[in-house]
C-alpha positions in Angstrom: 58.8 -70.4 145.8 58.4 -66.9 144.5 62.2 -66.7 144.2 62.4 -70.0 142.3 59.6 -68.5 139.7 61.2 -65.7 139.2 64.8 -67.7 138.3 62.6 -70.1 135.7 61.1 -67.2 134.0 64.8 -65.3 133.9 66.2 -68.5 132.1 63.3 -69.2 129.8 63.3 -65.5 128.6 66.8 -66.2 128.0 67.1 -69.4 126.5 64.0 -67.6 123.9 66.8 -64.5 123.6 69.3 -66.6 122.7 66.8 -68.4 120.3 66.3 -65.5 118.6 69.7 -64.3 118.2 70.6 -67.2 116.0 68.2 -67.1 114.2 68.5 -64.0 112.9 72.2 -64.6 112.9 71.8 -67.7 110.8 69.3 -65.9 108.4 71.6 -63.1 108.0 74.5 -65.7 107.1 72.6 -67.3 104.7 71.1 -65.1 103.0 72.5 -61.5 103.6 70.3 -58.8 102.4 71.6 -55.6 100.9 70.9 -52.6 102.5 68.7 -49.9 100.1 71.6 -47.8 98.4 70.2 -44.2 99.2 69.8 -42.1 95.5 72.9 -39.7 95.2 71.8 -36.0 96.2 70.8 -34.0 93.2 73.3 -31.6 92.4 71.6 -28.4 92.4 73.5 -25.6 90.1 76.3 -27.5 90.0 78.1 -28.3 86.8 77.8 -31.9 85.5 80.9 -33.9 85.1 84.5 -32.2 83.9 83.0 -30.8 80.5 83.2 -28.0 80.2 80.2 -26.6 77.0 76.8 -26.1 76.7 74.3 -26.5 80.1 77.0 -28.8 81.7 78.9 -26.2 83.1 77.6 -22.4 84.5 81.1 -20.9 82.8 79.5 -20.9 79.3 77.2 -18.4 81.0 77.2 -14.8 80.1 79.4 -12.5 82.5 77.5 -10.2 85.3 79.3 -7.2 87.2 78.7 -7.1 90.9 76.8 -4.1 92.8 74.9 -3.3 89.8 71.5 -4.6 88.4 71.9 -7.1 85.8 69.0 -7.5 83.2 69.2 -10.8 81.5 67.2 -10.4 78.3 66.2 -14.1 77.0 65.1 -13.6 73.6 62.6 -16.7 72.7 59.3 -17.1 70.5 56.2 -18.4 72.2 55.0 -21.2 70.0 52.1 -23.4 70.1 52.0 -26.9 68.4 48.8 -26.5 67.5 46.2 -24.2 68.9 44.3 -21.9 66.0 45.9 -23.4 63.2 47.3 -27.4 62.9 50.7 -28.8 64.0 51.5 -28.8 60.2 50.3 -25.4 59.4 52.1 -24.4 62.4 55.2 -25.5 61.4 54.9 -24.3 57.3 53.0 -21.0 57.9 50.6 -22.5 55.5 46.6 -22.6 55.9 44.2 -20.2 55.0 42.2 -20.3 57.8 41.1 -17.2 59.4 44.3 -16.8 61.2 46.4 -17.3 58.2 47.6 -13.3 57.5 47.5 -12.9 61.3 50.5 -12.5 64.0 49.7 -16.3 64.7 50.4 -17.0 60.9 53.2 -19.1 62.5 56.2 -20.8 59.9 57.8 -22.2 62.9 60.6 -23.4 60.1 61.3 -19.6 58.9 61.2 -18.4 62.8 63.9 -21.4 63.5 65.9 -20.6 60.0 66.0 -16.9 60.6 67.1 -16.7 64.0 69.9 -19.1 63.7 71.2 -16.6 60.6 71.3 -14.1 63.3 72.9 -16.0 66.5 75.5 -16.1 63.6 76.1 -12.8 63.5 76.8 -11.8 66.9 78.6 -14.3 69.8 77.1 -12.9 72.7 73.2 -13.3 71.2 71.3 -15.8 73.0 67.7 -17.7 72.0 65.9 -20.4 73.9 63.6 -22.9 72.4 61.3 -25.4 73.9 58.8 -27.3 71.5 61.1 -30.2 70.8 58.5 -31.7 68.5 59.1 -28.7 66.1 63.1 -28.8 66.8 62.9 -32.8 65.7 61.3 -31.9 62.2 63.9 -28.9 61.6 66.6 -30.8 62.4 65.7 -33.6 59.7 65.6 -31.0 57.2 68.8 -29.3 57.6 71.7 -30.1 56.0 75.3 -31.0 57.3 76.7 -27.8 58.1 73.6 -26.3 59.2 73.5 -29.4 62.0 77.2 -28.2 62.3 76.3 -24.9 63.6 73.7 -25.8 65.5 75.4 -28.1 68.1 78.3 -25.2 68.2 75.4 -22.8 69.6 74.7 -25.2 71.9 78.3 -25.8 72.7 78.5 -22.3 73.5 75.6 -21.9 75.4 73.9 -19.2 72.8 71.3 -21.8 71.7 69.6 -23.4 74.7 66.5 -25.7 75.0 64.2 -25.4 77.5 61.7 -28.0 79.1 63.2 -30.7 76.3 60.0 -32.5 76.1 58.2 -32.8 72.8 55.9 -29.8 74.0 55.5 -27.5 76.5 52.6 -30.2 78.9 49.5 -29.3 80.1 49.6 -29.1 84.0 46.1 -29.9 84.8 44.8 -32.2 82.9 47.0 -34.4 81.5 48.3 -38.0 83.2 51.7 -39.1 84.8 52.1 -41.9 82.2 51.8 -39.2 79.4 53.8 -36.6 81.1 56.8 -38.7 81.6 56.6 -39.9 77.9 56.3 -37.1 76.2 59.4 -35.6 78.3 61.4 -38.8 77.3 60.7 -38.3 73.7 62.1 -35.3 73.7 65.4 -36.6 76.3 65.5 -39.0 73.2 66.1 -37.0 70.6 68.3 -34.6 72.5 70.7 -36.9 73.8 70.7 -38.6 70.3 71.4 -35.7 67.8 72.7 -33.0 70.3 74.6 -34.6 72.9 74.4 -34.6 76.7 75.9 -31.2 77.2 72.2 -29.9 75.4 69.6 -31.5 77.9 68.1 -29.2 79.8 67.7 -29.0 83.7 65.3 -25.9 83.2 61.6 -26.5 83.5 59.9 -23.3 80.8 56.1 -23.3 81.8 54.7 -19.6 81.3 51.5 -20.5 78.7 49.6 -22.6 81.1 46.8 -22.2 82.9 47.8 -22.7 85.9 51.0 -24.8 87.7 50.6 -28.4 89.4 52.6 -29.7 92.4 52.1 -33.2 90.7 53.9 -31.6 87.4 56.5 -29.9 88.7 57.4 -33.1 91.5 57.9 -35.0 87.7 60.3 -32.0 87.0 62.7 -32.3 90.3 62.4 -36.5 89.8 64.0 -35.9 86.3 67.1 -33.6 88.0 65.5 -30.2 87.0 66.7 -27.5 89.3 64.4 -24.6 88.0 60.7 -23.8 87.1 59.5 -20.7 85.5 55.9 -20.1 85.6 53.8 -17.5 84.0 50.1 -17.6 85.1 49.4 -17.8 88.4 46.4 -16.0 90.4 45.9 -12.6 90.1 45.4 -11.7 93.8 48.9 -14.7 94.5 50.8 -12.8 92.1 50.0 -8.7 93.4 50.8 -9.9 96.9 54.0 -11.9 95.4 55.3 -8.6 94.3 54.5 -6.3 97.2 56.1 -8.9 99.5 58.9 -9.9 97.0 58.4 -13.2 96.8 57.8 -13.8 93.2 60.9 -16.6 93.6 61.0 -19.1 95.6 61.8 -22.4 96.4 58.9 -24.8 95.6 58.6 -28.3 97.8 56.6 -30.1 95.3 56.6 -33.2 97.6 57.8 -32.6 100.3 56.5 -35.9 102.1 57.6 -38.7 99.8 60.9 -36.4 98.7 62.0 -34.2 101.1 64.3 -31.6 100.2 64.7 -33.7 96.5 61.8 -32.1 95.9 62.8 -28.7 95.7 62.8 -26.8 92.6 64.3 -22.9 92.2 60.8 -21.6 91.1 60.4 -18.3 89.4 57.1 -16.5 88.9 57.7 -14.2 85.5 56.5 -10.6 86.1 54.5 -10.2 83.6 53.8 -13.2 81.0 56.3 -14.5 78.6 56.1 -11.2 76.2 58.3 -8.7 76.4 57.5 -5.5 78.4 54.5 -3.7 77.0 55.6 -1.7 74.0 58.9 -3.4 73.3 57.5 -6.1 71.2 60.5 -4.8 68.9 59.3 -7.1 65.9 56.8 -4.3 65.8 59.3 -1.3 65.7 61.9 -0.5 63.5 65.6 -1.0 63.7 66.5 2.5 64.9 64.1 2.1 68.0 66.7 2.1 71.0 68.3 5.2 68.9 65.7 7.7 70.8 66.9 8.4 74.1 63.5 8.4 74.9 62.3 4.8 74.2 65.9 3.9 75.8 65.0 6.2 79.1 61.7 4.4 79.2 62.8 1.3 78.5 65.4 1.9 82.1 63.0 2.8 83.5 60.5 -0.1 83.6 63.1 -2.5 84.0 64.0 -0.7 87.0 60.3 -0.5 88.2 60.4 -4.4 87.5 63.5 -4.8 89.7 62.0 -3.6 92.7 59.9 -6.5 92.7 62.9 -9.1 93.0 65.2 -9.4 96.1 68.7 -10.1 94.3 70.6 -7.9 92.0 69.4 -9.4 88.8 66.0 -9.1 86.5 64.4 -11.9 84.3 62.8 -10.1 81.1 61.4 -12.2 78.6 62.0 -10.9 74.9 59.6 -12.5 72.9 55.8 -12.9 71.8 53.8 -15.4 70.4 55.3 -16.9 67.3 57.9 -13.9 67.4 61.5 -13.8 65.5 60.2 -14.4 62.2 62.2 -11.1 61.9 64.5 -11.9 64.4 66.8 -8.8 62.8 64.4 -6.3 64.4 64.6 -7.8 67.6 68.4 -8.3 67.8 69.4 -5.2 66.3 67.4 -3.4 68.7 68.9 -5.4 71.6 72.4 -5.1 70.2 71.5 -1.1 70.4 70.1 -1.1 73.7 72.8 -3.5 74.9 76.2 -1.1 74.0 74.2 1.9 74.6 74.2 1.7 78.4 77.8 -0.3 78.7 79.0 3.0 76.6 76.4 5.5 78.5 77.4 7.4 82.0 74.4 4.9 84.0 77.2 2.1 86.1 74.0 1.0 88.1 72.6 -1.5 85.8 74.1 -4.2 83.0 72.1 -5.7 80.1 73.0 -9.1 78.9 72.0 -11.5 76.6 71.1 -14.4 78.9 68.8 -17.4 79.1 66.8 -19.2 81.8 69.4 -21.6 83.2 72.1 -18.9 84.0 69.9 -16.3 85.3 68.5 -19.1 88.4 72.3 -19.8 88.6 73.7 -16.3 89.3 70.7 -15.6 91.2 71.2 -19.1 93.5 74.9 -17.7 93.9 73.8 -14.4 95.0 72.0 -15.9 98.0 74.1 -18.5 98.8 72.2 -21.7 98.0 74.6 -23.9 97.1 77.7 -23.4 98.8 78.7 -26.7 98.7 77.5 -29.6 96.6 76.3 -31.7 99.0 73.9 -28.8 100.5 70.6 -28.5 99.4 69.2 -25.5 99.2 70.7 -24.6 102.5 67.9 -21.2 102.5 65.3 -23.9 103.1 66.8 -25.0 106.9 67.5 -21.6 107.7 65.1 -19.2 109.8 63.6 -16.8 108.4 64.4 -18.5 104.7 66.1 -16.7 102.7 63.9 -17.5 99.8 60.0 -18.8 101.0 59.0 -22.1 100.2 55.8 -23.1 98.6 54.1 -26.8 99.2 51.0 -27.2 97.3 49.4 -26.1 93.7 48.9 -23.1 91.9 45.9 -24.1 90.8 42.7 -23.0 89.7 44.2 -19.6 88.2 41.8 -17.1 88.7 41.8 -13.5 87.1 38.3 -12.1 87.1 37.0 -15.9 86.0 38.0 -18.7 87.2 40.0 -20.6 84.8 38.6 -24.2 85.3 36.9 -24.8 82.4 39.4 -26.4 80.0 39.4 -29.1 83.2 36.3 -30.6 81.3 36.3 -28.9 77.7 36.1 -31.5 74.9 35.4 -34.5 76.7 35.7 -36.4 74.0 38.7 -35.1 73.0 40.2 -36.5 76.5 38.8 -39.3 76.6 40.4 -40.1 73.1 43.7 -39.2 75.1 43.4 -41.2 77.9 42.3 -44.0 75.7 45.1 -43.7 73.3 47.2 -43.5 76.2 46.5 -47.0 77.6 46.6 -48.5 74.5 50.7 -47.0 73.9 51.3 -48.8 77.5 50.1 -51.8 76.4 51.1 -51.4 72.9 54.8 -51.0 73.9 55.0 -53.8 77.1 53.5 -56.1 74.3 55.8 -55.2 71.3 58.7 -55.7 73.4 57.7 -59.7 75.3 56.9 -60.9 71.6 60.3 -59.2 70.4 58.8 -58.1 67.3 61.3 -57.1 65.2 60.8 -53.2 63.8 58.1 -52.6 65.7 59.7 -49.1 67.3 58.9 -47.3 65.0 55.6 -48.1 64.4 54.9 -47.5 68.1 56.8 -44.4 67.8 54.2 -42.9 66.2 51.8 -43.2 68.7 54.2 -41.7 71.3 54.5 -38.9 68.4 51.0 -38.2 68.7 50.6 -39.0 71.8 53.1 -36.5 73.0 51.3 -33.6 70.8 48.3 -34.1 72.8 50.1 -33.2 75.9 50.3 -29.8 74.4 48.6 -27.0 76.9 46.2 -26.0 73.8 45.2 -29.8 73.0 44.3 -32.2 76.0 42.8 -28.7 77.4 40.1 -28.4 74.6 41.5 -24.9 73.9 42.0 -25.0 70.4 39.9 -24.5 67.0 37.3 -27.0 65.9 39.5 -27.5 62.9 42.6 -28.1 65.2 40.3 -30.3 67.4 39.6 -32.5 64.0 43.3 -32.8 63.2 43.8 -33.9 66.3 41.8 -36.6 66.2 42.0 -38.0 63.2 46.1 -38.4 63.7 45.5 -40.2 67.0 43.3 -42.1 65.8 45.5 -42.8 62.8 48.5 -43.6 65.2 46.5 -45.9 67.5 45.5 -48.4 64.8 49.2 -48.4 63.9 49.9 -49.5 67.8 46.7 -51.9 67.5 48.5 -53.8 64.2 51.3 -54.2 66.3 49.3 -55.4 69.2 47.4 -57.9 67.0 50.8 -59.0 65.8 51.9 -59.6 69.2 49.1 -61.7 69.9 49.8 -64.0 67.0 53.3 -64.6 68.6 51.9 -65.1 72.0 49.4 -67.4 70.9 51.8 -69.5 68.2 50.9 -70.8 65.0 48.6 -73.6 65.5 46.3 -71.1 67.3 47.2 -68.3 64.9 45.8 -70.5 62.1 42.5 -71.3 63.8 41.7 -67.7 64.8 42.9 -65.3 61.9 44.2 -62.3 62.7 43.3 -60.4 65.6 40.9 -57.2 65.4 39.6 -54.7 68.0 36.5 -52.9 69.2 36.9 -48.9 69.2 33.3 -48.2 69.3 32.2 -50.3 72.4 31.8 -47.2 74.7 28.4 -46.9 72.2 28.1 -51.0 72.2 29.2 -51.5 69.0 31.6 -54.4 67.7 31.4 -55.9 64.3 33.1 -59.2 65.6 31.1 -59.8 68.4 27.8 -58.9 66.6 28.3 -61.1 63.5 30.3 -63.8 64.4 29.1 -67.1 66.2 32.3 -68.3 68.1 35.3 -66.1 68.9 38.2 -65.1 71.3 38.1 -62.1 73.7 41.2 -61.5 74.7 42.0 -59.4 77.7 45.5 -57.5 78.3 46.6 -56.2 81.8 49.7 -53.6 81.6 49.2 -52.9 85.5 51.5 -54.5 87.9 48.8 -55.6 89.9 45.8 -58.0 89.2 42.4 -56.4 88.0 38.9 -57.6 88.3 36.6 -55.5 86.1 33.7 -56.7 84.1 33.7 -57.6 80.4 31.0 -55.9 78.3 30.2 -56.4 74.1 26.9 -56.5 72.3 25.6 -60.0 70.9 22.4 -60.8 69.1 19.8 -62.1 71.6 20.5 -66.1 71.7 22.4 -68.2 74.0 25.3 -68.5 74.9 28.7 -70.3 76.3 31.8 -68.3 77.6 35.0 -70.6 78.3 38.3 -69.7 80.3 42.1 -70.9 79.1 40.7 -74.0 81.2 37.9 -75.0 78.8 35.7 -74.3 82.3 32.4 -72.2 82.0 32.5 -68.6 83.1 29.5 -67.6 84.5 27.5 -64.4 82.2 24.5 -63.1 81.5 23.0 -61.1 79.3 22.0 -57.6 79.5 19.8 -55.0 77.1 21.5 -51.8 75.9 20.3 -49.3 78.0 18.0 -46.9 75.9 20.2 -43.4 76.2 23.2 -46.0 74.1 20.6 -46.8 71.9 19.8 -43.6 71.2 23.0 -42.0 70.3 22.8 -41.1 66.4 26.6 -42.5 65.6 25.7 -45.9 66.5 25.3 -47.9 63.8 22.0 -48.8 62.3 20.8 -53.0 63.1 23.6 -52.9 66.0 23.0 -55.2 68.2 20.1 -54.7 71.5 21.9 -56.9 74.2 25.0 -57.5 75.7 26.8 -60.6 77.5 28.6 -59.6 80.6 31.1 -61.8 82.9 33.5 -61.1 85.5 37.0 -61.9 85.1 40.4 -61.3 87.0 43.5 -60.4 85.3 46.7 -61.1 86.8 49.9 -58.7 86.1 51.2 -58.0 83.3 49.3 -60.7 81.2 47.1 -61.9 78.4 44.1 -63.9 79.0 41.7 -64.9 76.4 37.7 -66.8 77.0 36.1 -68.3 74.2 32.3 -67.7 73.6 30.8 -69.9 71.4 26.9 -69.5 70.3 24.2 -72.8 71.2 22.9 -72.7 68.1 20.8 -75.4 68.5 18.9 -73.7 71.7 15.7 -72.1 70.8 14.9 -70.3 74.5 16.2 -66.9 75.1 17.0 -66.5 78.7 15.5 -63.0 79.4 16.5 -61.3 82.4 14.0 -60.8 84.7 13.1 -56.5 84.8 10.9 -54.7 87.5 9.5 -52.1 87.8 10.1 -49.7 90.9 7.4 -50.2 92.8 8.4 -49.7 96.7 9.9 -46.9 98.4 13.5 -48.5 97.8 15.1 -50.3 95.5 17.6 -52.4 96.5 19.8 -54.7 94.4 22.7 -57.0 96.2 24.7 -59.9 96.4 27.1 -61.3 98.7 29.3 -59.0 99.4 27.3 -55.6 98.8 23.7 -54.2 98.7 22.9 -50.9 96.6 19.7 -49.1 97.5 18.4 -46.4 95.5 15.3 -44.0 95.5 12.6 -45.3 93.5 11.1 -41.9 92.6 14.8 -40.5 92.0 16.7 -43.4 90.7 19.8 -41.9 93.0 21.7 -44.0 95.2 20.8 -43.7 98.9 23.1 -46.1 100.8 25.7 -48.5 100.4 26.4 -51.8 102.3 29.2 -54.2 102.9 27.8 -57.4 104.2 31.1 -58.7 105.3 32.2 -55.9 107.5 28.4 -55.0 108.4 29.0 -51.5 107.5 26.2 -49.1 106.0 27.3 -45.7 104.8 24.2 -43.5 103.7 25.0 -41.4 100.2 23.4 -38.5 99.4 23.6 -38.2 95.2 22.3 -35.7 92.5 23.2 -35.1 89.2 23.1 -31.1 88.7 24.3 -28.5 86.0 25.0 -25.2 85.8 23.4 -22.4 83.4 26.3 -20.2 82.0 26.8 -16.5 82.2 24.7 -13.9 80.3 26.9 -11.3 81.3 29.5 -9.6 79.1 32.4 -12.3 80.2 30.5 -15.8 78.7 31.8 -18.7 79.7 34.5 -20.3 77.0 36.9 -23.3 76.6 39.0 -21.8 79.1 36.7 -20.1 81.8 34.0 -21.3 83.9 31.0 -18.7 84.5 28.1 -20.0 85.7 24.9 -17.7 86.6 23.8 -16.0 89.3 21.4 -18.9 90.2 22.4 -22.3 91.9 23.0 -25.5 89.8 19.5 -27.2 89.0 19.1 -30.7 89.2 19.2 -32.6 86.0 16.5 -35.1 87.2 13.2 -34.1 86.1 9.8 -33.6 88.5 7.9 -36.5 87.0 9.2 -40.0 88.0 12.4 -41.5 86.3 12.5 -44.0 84.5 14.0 -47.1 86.2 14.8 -50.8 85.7 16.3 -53.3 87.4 18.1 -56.2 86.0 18.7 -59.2 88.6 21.0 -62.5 87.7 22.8 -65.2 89.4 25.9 -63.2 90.0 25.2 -59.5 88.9 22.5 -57.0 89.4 22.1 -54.1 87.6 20.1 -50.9 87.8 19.9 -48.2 85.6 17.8 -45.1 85.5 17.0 -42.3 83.0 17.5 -38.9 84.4 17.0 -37.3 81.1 17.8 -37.7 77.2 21.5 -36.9 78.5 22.1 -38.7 81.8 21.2 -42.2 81.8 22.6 -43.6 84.7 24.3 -47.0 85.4 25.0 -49.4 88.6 26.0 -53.1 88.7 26.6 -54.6 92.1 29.4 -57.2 90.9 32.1 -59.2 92.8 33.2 -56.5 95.5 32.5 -53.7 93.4 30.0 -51.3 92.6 30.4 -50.0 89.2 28.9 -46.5 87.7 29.0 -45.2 84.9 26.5 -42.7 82.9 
């Protein structure tokens, strides 16, 4: 009997093999599915295609002699697009500000004008330059032949961009979105004036405050194949140089990218200036003439050397907004340059060089790329012959802590990030209405937006005059995108709608609760845009007179809303407008992909009763406000949140909350836009002794509880949907 069992299991597990088999068979058939094509392997210091100028091939790179220390001197001018003077002022040398007669004068145009004279005058002079946003403007106001000798520097490999985006980007503060546009602004413009043999595989980041994974993974995704880096920890950096490890090959993601993710990372020795007392712009023509200040010079580029592991030496030759006489520098260079090829020293070769070559001589000295298909093959051996780094460099620290430009100029940020969203949606929109000349109207707003990135403007860094420049030419730039927004609408909608509704208009000011629409119109149309690839429930907030009122969806069904008071700290804040509105109606809606959705509200005028909604007091030990899906419960003597539940799952997680600042420094180092220095004592609680102030809102679908910590925090909870929103 066993025996037979054991034969009628055999052929039903068979028959259901078999089964199976066709099946898949027939699926396969039918439909056959492609197998994922794997990304080609990035070719790391390899030349690109069969041309043979510019950064698409290593042989336009300046000779080196073997056995002997080669020092590639990169000439190149530190300059800021704004920082204490404006982008504009920047760029003229213009503005009388306090910094106006100073070395940070700027005249980014004479600094550009001069220097090409001089790349003119000798073939083997080099100069890199990264601020593409500054390149853009030059380039539109040279003439012909100017352009003409231009693209031969490049050609030759004597004129080299660096980085390529619009400006040298923030690391820590700024977005992906942002990061990646402001880059392909730059890719833009170089592959559309200067050709491909001009775009850069050569990531330039020694001004900021610190180095991100996140920012440099964006570098290896675009095909980079080299970082240099200027600030990094004081304590990282000494034991860098004692261990000789100042290079090395950074695995920015190594878990999503593997070995892809692998940049040629170079830590610069000492900043982006040149060696301390060979600023030549300060010194005069004959400098390198003295024996002396040539002996010296050797010398600390052979002090420098012993740092490094291969036969070659990085040394910036610049300064902040150097080369406006860019004769000084290369005359002196020219001098220091023949004096040791003619001199009895055979141990050491100066060069003009830039960036690019000097990571490719150095990759050839140690082997990393002995054929194309290898990546960095120093990586899989043991001990490496270069180490490998896997996570930030960030916070820097010197004697401070560098963290706070992390939270400098909030406002200023949040203006970014704003603007930001709005040149997603503004270009997604512009582009499924096919307006017609509507790029470069939102090209504006990738202009400005691509400033921002800037390590002196997202950070809060710069001068409250700066700061108000900034602003007011986003702000400028992001009503341009909002016309072309509105105007997409329209399309969207059609005519017969178009005619009903007029033309579109936003709402700037409702992170204070203001909109004129909303406030003094009866009936209109909120209309909702979602650039996200996935759907979005969020609540919908705007001040309204107290009344009643009706909120419809595309359906002509009614959306459940309510109506809530401004809380008082809104109320309060002086650039609100005078007679604004004291309530707001709130609903819930879902926003699928990529979409527009609208809702009418309409006003009941003929309904007298205002539906208030109900407040309390806290009166027990808790306060709890729920709904279906989740319960909040808060302290009533602090107002802070306590414990969260979910109702489905039957899960309670206890919270403990507080709302604390720090006192700054009343030591000699303050605390400053950059730095954060905070006393001696612990952070103090911003709550106050006495009881808060606390009031809780409850409605048919949303609850809401706010509190008043002080005049500054007035905190905010709704427990909507699934979600528990806060905001203060």
């Amino acid at each position: 009997m066993r025996m037979y069992l054991k034969c009628a299991l055999q052929w039903v597990l068979a028959i259901v093999l078999i089964q199976v088999v066709v099946y898949f068979w027939i699926v396969n058939k039918k439909s056959p599915q492609p197998r994922r094509a794997e990304a080609p392997p990035h070719p790391y210091f390899a030349s690109i295609g069969n041309r043979t100028e510019g950064t698409c091939s290593y042989d336009t790179c300046p000779k080196v002699k073997k056995g002997v220390l080669n020092v590639h001197l990169v000439p190149h001018s530190h300059i800021d697009v704004g920082w204490l003077k404006s982008v504009d002022e920047y760029y003229t040398g213009q503005g009388d500000g306090d910094y106006g007669n100073t070395l940070y004068a700027g005249c980014v145009r004479c600094i550009l004008n001069n220097t090409l004279q001089e790349l003119m005058k000798n073939p083997s002079r080099t100069f890199i330059f990264a601020e593409m946003k500054y390149f853009a403007r030059f380039w539109h106001e040279s003439s012909a032949s100017e352009r003409n000798k231009i693209r031969q520097l490049i050609k030759e490999r004597r004129l080299e961009i660096v980085n390529g985006g619009w400006v040298m980007s923030d690391a820590g503060v700024t977005l992906y979105n942002d990061i990646i546009d402001q880059h392909t602004l730059g890719f833009d413009f170089i592959r559309e004036t200067l050709g491909p043999c001009a775009q850069t595989r050569t990531g330039w980041h020694v001004d900021q405050f610190g180095h991100s994974s996140e920012h440099a993974s964006i570098f290896a995704q675009m095909g980079y194949d080299s970082l240099f880096i200027g600030r990094i920890s004081d304590f990282d950096k000494e034991k860098r140089k004692q261990e000789k490890k100042l290079e090395m090959v950074w695995l920015t993601s190594e878990k999503n990218l593997g070995v892809r993710s692998a940049l040629f990372t170079h830590v610069t020795f000492d900043g982006y200036y040149a060696p301390n007392g060979y600023v030549l712009e300060n010194l005069n023509e004959n400098a390198f003439k003295s024996p002396s200040t040539l002996r010296n010079f050797i010398i600390t580029l052979q002090n420098r050397a012993s740092n490094f592991k291969t036969k070659h030496l990085l040394v910036p030759m610049g300064s902040d907004f150097g080369y406006r006489r860019p004769d000084l520098w290369f005359t002196n260079m020219d001098e220091a340059i023949q004096q040791v090829k003619n001199g009895k020293r055979k141990d050491i070769n100066l060069i003009y060089s830039t960036p690019s070559c000097y990571a490719y001589y150095v990759n050839q000295e140690m082997k990393l790329h002995q054929k194309q298909q290898d990546y960095f093959p120093s990586i899989k051996r043991e001990p490496p012959l270069f180490p490998t780094k896997k996570d930030d460099f960030l916070p820097y620290i010197t004697d401070v802590v560098w963290a706070g430009f992390y939270t400098t100029r909030g406002g200023l940020k949040r203006h970014i990030w704003q603007a930001g969203q709005i040149l997603q949606s503004c270009k997604q929109l512009s582009i499924f209405s096919a307006l017609p000349e509507a790029f470069q109207r939102v090209n504006v707003l990738r202009d400005a937006m691509a400033v921002m990135q800037h390590h002196d403007a997202i950070t809060g860094t710069q001068k409250k005059a700066v700061l108000a420049s900034y602003n007011s030419v986003l702000s400028s730039a992001t009503e341009n995108c909002e016309e072309v927004m509105a105007e997409a609408y329209e399309k969207l909608w059609g005519k017969e709608v178009k005619g009903k509704l007029g033309t579109p208009q936003f709402c700037p000011s409702l992170n204070i609760s203001s909109c004129e629409v909303s406030e003094e119109s009866d009936d209109f149309l909120v209309t909702l845009y979602n650039p996200l690839s996935w759907s979005v429930s969020l609540p919908v907030r705007f001040p309204l007179e107290p009344g009643t009122y009706f909120v419809y969806d595309k359906d002509r069904k009614l959306v459940p809303h309510q109506m809530l008071p401004v809380p008082e700290g809104i109320v309060d804040i002086p650039e609100r407008p005078t007679g604004s509105a004291p309530t707001e109606l709130t609903f819930l809606t879902s926003l699928p992909p990529l979409s527009v959705t609208s809702y009418i509200v309409k006003s009941d005028q003929e309904e007298g009763a205002v539906h208030e909604p109900h407040l309390s007091a806290a009166q027990d030990k808790e306060i709890v406000i729920e709904n279906e899906h989740l319960a909040l419960t808060f302290n009533s003597h602090t107002g802070l949140l306590v414990s969260m539940s979910n109702k489905a799952s039957h899960i309670k997680m206890a919270i403990s909350q507080d709302f604390a600042a720090y006192a700054s420094s009343m030591n000699q180092r303050n605390e400053g836009a950059y730095v954060f220095v905070p006393g001696t004592d612990p952070a103090k609680p911003v709550r106050q002794n006495r009881p808060v102030v606390i009031k809780v809102i409850k409605r048919d679908f949303l609850m809401s509880h706010h509190h008043i910590l002080s005049p500054q925090c007035v905190i905010q909870a709704w427990a909507a949907s699934v979600q528990s929103l806060r905001s203060w």
